[in-house]
C-alpha positions in Angstrom: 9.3 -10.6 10.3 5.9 -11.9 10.8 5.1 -15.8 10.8 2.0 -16.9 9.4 0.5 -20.3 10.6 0.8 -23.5 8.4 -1.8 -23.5 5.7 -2.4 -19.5 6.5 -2.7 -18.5 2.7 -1.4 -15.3 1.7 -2.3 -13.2 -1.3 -1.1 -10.2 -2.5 -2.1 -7.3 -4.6 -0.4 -6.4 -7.4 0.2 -2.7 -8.6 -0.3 0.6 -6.2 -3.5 0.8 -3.4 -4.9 4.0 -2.1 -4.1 3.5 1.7 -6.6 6.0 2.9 -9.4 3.8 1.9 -9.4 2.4 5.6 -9.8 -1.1 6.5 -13.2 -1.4 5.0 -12.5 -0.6 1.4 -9.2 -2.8 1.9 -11.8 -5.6 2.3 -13.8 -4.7 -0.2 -11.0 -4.8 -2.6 -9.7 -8.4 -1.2 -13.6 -9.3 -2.1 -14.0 -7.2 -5.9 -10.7 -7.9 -7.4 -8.9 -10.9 -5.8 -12.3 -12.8 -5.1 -11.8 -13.5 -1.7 -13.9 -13.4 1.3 -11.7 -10.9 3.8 -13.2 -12.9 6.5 -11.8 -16.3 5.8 -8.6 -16.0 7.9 -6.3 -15.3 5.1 -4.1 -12.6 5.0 -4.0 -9.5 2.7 -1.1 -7.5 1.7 -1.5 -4.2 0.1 1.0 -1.1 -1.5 0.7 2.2 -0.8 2.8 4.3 -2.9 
C-alpha cells in the first residue's frame, strides 16, 4: 500500500483510460476532464482495462 501525506488530495477517474497514452496525455487528461493542474502535487489514479 502506498501512503499519501496529510492534505495530499487524491482524485480519481472514473470509467476505462487508454494506458498507452504515456504520462503526457495522462496529464492532459487530469487537466481536460477533471480540471486539474497535473502539476499541483496531487495524485492521479487511472484504469487501464
Amino acid at each position: 500500500m502506498i501512503g499519501v501525506g496529510n492534505g495530499v488530495r487524491v482524485y480519481l477517474a472514473c470509467g476505462v483510460t487508454d494506458m498507452r497514452k504515456g504520462i503526457s496525455g495522462l496529464a492532459a487528461l487530469a487537466q481536460d476532464r477533471l480540471r486539474q493542474d497535473p502539476t499541483s502535487g496531487a495524485l492521479f489514479a487511472f484504469r487501464g482495462r
